[in-house]
C-alpha positions as CSV (number, residue, x, y, z in Angstrom):
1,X,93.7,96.0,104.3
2,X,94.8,97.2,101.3
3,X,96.3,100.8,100.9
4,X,94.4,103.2,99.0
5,X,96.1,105.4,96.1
6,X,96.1,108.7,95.8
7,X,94.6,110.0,92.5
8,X,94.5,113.5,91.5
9,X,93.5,115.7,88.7
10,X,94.8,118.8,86.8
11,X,92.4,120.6,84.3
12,X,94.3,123.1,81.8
13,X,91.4,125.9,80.6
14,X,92.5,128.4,78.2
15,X,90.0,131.5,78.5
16,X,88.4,132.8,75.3
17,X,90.3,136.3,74.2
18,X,88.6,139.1,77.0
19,X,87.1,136.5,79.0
20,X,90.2,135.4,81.6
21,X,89.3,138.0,84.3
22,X,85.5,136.4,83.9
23,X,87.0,132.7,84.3
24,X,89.0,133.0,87.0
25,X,86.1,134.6,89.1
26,X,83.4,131.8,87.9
27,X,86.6,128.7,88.5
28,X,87.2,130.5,92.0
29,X,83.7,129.6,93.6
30,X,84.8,125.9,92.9
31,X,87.9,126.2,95.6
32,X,85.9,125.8,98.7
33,X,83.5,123.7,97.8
34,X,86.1,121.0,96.6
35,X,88.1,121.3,99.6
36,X,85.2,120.7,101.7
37,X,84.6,117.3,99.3
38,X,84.7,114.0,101.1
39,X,88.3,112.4,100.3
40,X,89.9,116.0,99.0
41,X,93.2,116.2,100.2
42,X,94.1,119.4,98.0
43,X,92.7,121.5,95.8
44,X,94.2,124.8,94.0
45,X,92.9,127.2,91.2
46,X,96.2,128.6,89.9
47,X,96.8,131.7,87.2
48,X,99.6,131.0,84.6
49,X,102.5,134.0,85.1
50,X,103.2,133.7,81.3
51,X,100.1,133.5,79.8
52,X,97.4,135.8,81.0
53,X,94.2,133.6,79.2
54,X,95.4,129.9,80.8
55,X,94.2,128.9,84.5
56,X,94.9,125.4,86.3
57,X,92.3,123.4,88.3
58,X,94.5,120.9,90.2
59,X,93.0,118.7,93.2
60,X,94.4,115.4,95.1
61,X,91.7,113.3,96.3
62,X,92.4,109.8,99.0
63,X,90.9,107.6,96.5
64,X,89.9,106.8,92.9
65,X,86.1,106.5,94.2
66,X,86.1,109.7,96.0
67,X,87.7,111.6,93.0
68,X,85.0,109.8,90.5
69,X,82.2,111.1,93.3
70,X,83.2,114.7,92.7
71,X,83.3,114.5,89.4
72,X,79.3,113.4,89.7
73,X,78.6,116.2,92.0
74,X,77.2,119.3,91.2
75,X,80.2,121.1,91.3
76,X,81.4,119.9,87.8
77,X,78.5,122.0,86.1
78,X,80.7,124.3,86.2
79,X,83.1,123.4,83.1
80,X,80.0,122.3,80.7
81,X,78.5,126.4,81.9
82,X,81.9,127.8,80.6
83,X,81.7,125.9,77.6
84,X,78.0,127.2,76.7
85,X,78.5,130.4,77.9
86,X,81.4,130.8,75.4
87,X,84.2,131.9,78.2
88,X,86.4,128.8,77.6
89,X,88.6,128.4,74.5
90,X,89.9,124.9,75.4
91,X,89.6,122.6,78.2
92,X,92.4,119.7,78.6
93,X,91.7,117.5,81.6
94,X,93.9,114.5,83.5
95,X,93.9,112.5,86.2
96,X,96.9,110.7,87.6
97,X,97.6,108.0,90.2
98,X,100.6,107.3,92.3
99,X,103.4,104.9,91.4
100,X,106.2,103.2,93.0
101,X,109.4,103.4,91.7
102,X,109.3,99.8,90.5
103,X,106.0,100.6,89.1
104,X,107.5,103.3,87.1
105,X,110.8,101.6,86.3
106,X,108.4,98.4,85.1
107,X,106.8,101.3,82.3
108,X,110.5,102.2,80.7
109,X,111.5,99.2,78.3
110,X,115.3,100.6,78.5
111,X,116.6,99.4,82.5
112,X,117.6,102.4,83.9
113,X,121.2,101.7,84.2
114,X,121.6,101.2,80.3
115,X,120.1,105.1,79.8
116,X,123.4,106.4,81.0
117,X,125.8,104.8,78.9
């Protein structure tokens, strides 16, 4: 059996100027519903300290297949709404898997102990 991967995703949305307090009410009715998802280890709606207009969507989900099923669901509406409705200035969206260290190590072309001489 082979071990599954943990995937996650992180969703940067900048509100349009007057429109953050509107944002963060319509992103908030997306935090139980995603944390009720099958797979969903995590999810968070977070408010940037420095920048009153910028919000994070983050979630961690058991697999690749479950993250892609959530994306299908209904629940994703959301981000094409805020788009249409005009609320969102920019949308930047990621997802990430996990690595091992050799994994990681195998991406750098320098070998690590050569970066601190």
């Amino acid at each position: 059996m082979s071990k599954q991967i943990p995937v996650s995703h992180m969703a940067f949305v900048r509100a349009r100027a007057g429109r953050s307090a509107e944002l963060g009410v319509r992103l908030s009715a997306l935090i139980e519903p995603s944390r009720a998802a099958p797979g969903c280890l995590s999810f968070a709606l977070q408010h940037s300290q420095c920048d009153p207009e910028l919000w994070l969507v983050s979630g961690f989900w058991s697999s690749q297949q479950m993250m892609t099923r959530y994306f299908n669901s209904p629940s994703m509406e959301i981000f094409a709404e805020l788009v249409q409705d005009l609320v969102v200035n920019s949308l930047d969206f990621h997802t990430f898997k996990d690595v091992s260290a050799a994994q990681a190590l195998g991406q750098c072309p320098v070998p690590v102990h050569k970066l601190a001489g």
